[in-house]
TIGUBA-110514 format. One record per residue (C-alpha): residue number from 1; residue in three letters; x, y, z. Coordinates in nm, 2 decimals. Example, Ala and Ser with C-alpha at 12.3 -4.5 7.8 and 13.67 -1.06 7.14 Angstrom:
<nodes>
@resi:1 resn:ala px:1.23 py:-0.45 pz:0.78 $
@resi:2 resn:ser px:1.37 py:-0.11 pz:0.71 $
</nodes>
This chain:
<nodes>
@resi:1 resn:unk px:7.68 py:12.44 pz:9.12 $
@resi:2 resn:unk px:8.00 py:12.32 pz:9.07 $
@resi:3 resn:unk px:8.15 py:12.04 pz:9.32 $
@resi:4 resn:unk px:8.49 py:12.07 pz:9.42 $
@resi:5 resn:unk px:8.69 py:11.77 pz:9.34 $
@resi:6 resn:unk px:8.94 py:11.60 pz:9.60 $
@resi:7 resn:unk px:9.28 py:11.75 pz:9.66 $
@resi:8 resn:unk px:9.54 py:11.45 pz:9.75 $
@resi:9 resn:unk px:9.93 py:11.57 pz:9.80 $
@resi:10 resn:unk px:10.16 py:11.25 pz:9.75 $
@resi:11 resn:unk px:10.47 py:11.32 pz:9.93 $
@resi:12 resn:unk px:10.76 py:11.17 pz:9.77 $
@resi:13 resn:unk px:10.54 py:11.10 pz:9.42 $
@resi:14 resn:unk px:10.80 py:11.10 pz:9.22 $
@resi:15 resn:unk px:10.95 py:10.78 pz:9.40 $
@resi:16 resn:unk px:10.86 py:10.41 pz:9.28 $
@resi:17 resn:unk px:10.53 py:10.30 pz:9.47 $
@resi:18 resn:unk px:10.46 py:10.68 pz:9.50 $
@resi:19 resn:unk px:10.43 py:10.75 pz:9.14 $
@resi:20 resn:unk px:10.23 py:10.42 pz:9.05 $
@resi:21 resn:unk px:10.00 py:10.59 pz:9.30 $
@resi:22 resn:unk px:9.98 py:10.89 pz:9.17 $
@resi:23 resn:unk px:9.92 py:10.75 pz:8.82 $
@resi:24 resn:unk px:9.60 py:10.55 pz:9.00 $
@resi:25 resn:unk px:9.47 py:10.85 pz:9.17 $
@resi:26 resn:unk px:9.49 py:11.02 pz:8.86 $
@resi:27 resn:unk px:9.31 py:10.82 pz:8.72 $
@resi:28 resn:unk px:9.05 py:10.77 pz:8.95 $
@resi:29 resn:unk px:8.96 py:11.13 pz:8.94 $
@resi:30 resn:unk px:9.09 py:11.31 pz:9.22 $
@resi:31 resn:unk px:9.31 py:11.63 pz:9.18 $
@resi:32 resn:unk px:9.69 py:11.53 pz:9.29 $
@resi:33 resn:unk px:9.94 py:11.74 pz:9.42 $
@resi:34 resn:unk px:10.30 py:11.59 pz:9.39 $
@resi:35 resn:unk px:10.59 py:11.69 pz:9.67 $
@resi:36 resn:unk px:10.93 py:11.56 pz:9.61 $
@resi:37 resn:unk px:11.30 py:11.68 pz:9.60 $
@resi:38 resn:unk px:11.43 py:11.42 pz:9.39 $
@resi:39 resn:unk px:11.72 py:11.29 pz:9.62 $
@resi:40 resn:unk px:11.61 py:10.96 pz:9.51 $
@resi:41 resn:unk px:11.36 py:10.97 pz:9.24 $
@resi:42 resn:unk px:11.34 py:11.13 pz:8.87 $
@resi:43 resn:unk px:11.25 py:11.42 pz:8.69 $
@resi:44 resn:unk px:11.15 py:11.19 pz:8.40 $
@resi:45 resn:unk px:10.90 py:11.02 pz:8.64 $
@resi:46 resn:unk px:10.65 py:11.32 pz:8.59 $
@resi:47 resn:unk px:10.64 py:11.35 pz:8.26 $
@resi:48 resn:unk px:10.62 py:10.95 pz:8.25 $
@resi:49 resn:unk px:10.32 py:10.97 pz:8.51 $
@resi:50 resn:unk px:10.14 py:11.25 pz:8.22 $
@resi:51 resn:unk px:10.23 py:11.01 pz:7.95 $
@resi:52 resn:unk px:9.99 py:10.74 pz:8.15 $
@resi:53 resn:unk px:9.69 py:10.86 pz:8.31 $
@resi:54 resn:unk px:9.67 py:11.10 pz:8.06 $
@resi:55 resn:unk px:9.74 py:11.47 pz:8.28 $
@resi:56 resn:unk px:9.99 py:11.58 pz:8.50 $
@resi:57 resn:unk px:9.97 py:11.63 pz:8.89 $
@resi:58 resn:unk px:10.03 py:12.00 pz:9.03 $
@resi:59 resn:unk px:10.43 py:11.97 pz:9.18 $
@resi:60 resn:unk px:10.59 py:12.05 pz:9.40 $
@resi:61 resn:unk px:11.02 py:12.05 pz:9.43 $
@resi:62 resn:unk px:11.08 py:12.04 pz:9.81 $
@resi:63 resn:unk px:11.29 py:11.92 pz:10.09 $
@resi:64 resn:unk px:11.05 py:11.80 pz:10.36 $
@resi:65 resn:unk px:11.26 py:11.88 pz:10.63 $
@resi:66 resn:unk px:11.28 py:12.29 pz:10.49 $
@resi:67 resn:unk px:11.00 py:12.39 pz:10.75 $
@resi:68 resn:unk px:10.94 py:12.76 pz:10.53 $
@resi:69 resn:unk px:10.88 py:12.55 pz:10.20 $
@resi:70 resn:unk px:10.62 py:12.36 pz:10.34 $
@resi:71 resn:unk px:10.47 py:12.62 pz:10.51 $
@resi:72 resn:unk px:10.42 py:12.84 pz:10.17 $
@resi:73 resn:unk px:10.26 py:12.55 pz:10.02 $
@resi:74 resn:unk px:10.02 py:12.46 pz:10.28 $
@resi:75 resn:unk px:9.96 py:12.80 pz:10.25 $
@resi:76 resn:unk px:9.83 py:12.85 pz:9.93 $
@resi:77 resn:unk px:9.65 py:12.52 pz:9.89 $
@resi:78 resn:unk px:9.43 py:12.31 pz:10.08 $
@resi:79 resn:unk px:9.42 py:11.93 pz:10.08 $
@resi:80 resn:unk px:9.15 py:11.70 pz:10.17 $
@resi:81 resn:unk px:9.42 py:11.40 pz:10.25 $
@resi:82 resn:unk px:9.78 py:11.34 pz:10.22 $
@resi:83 resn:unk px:9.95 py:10.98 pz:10.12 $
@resi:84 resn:unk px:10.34 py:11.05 pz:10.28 $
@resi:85 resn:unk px:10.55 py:10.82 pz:10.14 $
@resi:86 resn:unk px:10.90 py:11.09 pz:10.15 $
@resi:87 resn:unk px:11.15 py:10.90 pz:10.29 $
@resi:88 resn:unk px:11.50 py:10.74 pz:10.29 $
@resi:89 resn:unk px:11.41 py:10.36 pz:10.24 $
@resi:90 resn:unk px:11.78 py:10.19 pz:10.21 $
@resi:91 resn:unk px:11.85 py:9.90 pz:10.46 $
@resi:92 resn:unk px:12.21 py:9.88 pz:10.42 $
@resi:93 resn:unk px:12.31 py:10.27 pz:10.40 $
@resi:94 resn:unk px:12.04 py:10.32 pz:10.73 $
@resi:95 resn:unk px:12.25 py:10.10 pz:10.89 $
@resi:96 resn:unk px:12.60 py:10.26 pz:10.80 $
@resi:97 resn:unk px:12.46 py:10.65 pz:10.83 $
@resi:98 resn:unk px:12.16 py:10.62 pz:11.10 $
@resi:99 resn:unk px:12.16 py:11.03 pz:11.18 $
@resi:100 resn:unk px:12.11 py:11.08 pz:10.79 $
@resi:101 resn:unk px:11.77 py:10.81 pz:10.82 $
@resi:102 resn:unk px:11.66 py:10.98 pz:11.16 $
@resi:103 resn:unk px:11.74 py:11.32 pz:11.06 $
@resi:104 resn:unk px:11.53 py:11.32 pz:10.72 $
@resi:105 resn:unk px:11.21 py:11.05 pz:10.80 $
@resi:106 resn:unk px:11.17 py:11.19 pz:11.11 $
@resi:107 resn:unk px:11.15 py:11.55 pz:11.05 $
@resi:108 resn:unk px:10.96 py:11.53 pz:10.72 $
@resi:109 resn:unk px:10.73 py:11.36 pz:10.91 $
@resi:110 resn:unk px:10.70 py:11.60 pz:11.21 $
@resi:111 resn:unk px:10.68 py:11.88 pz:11.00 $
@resi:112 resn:unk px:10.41 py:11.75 pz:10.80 $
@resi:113 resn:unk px:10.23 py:11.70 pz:11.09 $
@resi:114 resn:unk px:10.27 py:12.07 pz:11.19 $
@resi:115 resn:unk px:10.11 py:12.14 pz:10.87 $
@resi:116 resn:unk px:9.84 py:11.93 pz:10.88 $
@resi:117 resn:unk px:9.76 py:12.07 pz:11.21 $
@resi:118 resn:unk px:9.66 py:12.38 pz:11.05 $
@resi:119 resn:unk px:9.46 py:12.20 pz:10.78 $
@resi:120 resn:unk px:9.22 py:11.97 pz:11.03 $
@resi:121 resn:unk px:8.99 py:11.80 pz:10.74 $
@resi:122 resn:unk px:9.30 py:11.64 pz:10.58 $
@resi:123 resn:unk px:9.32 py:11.28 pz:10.66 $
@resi:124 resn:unk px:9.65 py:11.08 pz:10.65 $
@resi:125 resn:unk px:9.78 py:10.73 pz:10.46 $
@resi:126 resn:unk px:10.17 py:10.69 pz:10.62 $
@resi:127 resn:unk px:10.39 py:10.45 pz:10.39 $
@resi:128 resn:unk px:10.52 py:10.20 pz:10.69 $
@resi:129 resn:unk px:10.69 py:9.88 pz:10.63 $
@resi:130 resn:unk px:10.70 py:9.52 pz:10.76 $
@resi:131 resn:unk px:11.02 py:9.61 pz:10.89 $
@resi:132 resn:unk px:10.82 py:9.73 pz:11.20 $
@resi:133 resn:unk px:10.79 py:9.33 pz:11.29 $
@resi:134 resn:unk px:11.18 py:9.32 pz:11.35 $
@resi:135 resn:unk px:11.26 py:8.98 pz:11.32 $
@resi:136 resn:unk px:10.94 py:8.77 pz:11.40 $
@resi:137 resn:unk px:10.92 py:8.51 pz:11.60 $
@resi:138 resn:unk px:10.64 py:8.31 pz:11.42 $
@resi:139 resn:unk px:10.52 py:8.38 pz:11.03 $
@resi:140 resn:unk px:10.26 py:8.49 pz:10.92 $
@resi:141 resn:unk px:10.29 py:8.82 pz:11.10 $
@resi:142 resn:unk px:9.92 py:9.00 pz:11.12 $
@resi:143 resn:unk px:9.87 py:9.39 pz:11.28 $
@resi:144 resn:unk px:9.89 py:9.21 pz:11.66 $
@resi:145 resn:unk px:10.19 py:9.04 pz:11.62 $
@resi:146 resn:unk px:10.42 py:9.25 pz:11.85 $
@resi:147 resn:unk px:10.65 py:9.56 pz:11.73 $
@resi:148 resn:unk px:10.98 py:9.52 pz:11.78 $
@resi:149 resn:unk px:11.30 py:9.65 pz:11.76 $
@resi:150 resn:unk px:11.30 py:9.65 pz:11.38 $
@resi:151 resn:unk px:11.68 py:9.53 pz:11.25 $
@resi:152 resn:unk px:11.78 py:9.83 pz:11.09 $
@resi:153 resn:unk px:11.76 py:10.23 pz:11.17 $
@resi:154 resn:unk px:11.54 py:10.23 pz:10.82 $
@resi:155 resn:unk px:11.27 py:10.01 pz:10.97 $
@resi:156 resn:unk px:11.31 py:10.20 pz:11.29 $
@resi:157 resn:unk px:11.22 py:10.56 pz:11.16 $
@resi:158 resn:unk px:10.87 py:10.35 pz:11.00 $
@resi:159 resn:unk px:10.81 py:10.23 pz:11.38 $
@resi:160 resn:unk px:10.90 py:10.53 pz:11.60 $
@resi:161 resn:unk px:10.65 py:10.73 pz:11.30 $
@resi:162 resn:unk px:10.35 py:10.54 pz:11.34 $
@resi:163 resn:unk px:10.37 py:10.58 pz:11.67 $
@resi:164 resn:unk px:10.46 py:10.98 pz:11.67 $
@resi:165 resn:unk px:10.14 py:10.93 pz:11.43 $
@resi:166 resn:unk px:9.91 py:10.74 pz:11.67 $
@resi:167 resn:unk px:10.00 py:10.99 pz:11.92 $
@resi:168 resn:unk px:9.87 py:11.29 pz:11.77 $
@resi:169 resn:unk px:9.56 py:11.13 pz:11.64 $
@resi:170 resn:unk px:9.53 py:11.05 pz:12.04 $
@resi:171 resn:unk px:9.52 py:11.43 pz:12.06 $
@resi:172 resn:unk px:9.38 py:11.58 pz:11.82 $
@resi:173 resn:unk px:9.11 py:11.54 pz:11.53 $
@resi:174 resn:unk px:9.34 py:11.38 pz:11.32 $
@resi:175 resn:unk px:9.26 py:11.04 pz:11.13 $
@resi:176 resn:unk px:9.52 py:10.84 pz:10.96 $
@resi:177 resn:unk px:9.61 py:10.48 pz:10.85 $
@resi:178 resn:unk px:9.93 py:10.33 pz:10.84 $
@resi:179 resn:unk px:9.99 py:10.08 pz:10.54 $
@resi:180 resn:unk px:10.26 py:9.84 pz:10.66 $
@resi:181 resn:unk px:10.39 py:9.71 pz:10.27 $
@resi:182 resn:unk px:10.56 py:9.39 pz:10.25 $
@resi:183 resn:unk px:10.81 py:9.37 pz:9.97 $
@resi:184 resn:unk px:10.66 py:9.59 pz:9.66 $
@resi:185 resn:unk px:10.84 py:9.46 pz:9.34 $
@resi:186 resn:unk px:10.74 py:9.52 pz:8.99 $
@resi:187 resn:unk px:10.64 py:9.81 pz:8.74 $
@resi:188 resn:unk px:10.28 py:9.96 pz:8.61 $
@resi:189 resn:unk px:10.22 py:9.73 pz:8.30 $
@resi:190 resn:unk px:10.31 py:10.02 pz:8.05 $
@resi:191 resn:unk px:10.67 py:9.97 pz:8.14 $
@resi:192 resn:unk px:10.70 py:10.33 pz:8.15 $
@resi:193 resn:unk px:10.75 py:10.41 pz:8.55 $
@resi:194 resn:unk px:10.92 py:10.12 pz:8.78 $
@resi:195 resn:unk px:11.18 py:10.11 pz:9.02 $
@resi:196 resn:unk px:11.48 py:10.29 pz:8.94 $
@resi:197 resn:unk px:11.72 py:10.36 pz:9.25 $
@resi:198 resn:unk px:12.02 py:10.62 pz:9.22 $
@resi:199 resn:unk px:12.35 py:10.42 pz:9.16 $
@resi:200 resn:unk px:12.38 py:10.08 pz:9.31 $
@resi:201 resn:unk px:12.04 py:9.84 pz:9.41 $
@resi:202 resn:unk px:11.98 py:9.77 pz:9.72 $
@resi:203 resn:unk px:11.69 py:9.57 pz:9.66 $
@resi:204 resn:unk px:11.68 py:9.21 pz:9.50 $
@resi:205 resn:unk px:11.44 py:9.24 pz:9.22 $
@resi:206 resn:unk px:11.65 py:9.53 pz:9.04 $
@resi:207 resn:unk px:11.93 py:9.38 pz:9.09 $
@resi:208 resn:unk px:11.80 py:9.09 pz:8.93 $
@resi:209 resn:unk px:11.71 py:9.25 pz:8.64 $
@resi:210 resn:unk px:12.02 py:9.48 pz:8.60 $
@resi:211 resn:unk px:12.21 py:9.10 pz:8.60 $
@resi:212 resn:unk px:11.99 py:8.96 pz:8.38 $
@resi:213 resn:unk px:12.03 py:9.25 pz:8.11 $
@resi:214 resn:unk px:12.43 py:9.25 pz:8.12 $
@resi:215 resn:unk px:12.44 py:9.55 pz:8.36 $
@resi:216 resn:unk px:12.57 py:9.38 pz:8.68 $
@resi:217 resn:unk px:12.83 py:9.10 pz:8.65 $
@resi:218 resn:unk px:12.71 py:8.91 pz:8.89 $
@resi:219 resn:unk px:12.45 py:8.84 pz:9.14 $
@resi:220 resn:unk px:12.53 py:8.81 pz:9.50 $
@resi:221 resn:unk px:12.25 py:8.62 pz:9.72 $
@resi:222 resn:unk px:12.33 py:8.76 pz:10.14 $
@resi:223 resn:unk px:12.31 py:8.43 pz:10.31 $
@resi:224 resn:unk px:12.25 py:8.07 pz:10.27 $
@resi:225 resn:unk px:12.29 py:7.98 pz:10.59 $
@resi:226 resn:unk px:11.94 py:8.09 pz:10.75 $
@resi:227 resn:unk px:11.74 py:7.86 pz:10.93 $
@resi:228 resn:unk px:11.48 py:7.85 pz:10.63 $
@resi:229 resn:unk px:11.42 py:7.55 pz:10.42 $
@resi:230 resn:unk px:11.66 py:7.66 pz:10.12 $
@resi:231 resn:unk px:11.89 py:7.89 pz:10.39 $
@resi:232 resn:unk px:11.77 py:8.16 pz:10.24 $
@resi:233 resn:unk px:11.55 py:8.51 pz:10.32 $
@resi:234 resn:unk px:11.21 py:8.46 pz:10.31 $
@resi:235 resn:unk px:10.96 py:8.77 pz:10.21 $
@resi:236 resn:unk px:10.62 py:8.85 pz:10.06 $
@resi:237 resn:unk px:10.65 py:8.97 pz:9.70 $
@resi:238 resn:unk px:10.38 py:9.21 pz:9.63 $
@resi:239 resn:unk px:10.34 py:9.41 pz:9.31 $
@resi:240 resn:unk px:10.36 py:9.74 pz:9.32 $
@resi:241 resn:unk px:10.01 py:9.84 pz:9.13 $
@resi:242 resn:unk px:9.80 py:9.64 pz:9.45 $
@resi:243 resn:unk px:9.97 py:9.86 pz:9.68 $
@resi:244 resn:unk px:9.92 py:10.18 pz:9.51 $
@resi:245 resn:unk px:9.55 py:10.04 pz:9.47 $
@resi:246 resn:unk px:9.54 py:10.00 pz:9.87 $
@resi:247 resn:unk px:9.62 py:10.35 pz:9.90 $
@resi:248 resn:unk px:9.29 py:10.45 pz:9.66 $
@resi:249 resn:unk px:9.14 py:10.21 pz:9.91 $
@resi:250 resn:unk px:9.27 py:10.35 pz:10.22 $
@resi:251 resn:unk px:9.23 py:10.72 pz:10.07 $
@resi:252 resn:unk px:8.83 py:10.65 pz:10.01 $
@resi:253 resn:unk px:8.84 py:10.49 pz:10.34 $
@resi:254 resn:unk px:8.95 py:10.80 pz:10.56 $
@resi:255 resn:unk px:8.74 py:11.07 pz:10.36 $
@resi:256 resn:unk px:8.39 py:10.87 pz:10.33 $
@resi:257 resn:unk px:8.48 py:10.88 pz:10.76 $
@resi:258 resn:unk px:8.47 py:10.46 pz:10.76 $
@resi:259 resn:unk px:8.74 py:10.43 pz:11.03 $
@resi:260 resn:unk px:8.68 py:10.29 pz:11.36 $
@resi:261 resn:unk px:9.00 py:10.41 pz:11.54 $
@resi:262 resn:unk px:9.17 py:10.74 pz:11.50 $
@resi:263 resn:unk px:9.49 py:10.58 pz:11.37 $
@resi:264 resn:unk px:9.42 py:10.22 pz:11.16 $
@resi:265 resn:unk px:9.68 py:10.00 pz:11.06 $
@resi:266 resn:unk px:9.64 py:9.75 pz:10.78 $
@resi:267 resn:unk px:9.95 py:9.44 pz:10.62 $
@resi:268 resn:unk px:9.97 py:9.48 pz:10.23 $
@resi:269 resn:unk px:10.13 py:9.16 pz:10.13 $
@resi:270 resn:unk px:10.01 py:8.81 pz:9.93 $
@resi:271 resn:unk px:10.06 py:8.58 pz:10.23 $
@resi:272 resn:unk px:10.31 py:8.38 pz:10.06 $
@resi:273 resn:unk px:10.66 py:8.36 pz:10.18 $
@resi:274 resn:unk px:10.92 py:8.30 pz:9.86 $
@resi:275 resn:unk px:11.24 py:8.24 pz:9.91 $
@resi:276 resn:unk px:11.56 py:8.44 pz:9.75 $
@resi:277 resn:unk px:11.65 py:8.15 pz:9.57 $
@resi:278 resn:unk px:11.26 py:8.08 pz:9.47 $
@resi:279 resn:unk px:11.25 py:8.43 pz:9.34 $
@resi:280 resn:unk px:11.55 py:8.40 pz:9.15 $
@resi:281 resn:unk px:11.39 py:8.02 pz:9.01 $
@resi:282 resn:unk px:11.13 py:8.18 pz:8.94 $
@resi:283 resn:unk px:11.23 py:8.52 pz:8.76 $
@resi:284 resn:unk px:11.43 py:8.23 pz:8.54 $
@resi:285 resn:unk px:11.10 py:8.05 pz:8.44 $
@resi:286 resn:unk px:10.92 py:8.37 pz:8.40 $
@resi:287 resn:unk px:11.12 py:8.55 pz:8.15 $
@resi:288 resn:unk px:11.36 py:8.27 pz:7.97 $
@resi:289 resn:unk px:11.69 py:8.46 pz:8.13 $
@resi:290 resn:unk px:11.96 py:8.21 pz:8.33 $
@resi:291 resn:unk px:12.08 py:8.38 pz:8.64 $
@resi:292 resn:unk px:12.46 py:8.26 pz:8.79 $
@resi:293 resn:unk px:12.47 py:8.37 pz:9.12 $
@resi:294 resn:unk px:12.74 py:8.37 pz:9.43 $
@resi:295 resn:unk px:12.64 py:8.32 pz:9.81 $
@resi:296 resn:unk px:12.78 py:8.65 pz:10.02 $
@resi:297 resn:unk px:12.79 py:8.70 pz:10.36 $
@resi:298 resn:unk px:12.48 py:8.81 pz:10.54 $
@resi:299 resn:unk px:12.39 py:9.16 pz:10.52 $
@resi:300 resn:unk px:12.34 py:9.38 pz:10.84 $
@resi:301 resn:unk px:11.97 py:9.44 pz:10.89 $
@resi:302 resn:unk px:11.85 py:9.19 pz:10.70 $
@resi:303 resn:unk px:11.53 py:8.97 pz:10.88 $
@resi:304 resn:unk px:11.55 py:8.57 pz:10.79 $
@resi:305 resn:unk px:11.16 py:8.59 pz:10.75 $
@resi:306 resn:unk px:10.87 py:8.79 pz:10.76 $
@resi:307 resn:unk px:10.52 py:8.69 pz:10.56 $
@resi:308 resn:unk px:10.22 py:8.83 pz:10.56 $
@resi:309 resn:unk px:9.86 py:8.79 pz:10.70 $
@resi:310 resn:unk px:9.69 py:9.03 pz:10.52 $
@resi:311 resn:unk px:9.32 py:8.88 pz:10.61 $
@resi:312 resn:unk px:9.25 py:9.20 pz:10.83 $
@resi:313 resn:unk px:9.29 py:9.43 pz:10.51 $
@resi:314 resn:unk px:9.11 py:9.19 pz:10.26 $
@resi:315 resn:unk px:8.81 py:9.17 pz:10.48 $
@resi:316 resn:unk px:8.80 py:9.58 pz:10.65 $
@resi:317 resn:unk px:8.99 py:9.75 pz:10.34 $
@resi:318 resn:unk px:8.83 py:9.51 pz:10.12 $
@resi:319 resn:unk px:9.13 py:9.52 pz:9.93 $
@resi:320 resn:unk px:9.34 py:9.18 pz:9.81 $
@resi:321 resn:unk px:9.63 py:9.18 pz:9.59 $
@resi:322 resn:unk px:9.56 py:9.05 pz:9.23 $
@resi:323 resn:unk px:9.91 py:8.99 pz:9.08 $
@resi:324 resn:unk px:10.14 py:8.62 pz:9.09 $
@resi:325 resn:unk px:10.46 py:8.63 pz:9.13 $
@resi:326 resn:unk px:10.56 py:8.54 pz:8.76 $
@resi:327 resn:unk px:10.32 py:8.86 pz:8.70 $
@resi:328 resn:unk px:10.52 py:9.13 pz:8.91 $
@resi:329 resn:unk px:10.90 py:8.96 pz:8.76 $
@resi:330 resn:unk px:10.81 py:8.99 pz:8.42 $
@resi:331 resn:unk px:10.66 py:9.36 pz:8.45 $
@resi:332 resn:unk px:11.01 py:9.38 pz:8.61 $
@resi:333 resn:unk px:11.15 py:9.26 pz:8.36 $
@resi:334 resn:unk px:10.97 py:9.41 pz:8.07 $
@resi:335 resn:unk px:11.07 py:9.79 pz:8.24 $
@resi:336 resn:unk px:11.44 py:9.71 pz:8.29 $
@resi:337 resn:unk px:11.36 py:9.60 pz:7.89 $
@resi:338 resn:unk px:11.23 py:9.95 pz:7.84 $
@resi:339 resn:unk px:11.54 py:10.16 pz:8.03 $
@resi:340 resn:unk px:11.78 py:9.98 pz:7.82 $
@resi:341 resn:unk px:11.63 py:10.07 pz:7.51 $
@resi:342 resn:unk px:11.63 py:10.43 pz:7.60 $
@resi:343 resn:unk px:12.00 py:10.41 pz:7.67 $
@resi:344 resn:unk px:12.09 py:10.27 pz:7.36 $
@resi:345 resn:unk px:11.89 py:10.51 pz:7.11 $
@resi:346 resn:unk px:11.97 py:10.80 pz:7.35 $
</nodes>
């Protein structure tokens, strides 16, 4: 007798933590199915993912928020969990086009629940953020420090879903786990998938790298005037290969029936708080490249601070991130390395 292996659909796998995930689950052994519509991710990124783990996911090309395409393939195939990670994820555009944010996060979400509902054994990981913590008022933040208003309509959609989320698990037999990431940065240590955003960067590390390379003329750092040490943004730096190994984590968790609430929620961080201008210090030391940089205004929707205590997941996930800083910037560095080669011999 034959055993069935374990259907996984990544939404959004195409995407930058979503396809180191894929790559992971891969090649842990479970049969992936891949959903995305490319509206911020690549086609390149599949072929990239085979290249790696050595076979392709099934995929998908589909708009989350087309109700009729999700229903044909929910149809046709049956999944034992689903990671979600589909969504818009730029602070800065959420805040100047908040209908476009609400519009797609929310209803890819909601329909995927739909579909779900008529699939009850599948189990749920949700992609959330650290952004549900607003603007804390003491650091580290763990899973009881309270949910605020987060800063931006990005951060919002990630609140107002885990709670759509903890709501139907409330009601229904379904089991999920929200993994709140910290700041993912970094690329799988084949320098063949990373983060690569459609037109201009919104977050630091790529454009870092794009500076660094000759890309960018010139680095802008939001704000020097925070009430931190160096008057700078603090955040927790977490490479993007631990949190796609959380997911195998949370994944395992769900299906082996480990949880002990319907709806769990765990941090994914290191604990440490680095600095913008400790990042960019340390990106220096890490890879031999000078950076000049300007001080710009603050940006809208930007926190001063939010760290991590991620004790809750090392000790019930059993999960800990592995990677230094120095680690996840020169991976970063070694894939913007790898896109530029490809551009000059293409």
């Amino acid at each position: 007798m034959t055993t069935r292996k374990t259907n996984i659909l990544v939404t959004g796998g195409a995407g930058y933590i979503g396809s180191h995930t894929v790559v992971e689950l891969l090649q842990s052994g479970y049969n992936v199915f891949v959903l995305d519509d490319f509206s911020n991710s690549h086609h390149d990124v599949i072929t990239a993912i085979g290249k790696i783990a050595g076979q392709q996911p099934v995929f998908f090309e589909c708009d989350m928020c087309d109700r009729s395409a999700m229903e044909n393939i929910f149809a046709s195939h049956r999944f034992d969990a689903v990671i979600h990670f589909a969504a818009r994820k730029a602070v800065g555009e959420s805040v100047e086009q908040p209908v476009k944010y609400y519009r797609n996060n929310i209803v890819s979400l909601l329909n995927l629940l739909d579909m779900m509902h008529e699939q009850p054994q599948a189990k749920l990981v949700f992609s959330s953020s650290c952004a549900v913590y607003g603007n804390p008022a003491r650091n580290p933040v763990d899973e009881q420090t309270p949910v605020t208003r987060p800063a931006s309509p990005y951060g919002n959609t990630k609140k107002v879903g885990e709670e759509i989320i903890e709501d139907v698990c409330n009601t229904s037999s379904l089991k999920a786990i929200a993994l709140r990431y910290f700041n993912p940065i970094g690329a799988h240590h084949t320098a063949l998938i990373g983060e690569l955003p459609f037109g201009k960067p919104n977050n630091l590390v790529p454009v870092i790298t794009r500076t660094c390379i000759g890309k960018n003329e010139a680095l802008q750092v939001f704000g020097d005037d925070y009430p931190t040490p160096d008057g700078t943004c603090i955040r927790d730096y977490i490479h993007v290969s631990d949190v796609a190994l959380a997911h195998i984590v949370a994944v395992e968790r769900l299906l082996q029936k480990k949880s002990t609430e319907a709806c769990e929620v765990f941090n994914l961080g290191t604990g440490n708080g680095v600095s913008v201008k400790e990042l960019i210090s340390t990106f220096e030391k890490a890879t031999g490249c000078k950076l000049e940089y300007t001080i710009a205004p603050r940006r809208a929707g930007d926190a001063e601070a939010v760290y991590a205590n991620t004790e809750h997941a090392n000790k019930v996930l059993g999960w800990k991130a592995q990677h230094t800083l120095e680690d996840m910037l020169r991976s970063a560095w070694a894939w913007e390395q790898h896109l530029n080669a490809i551009t000059v011999n293409s």
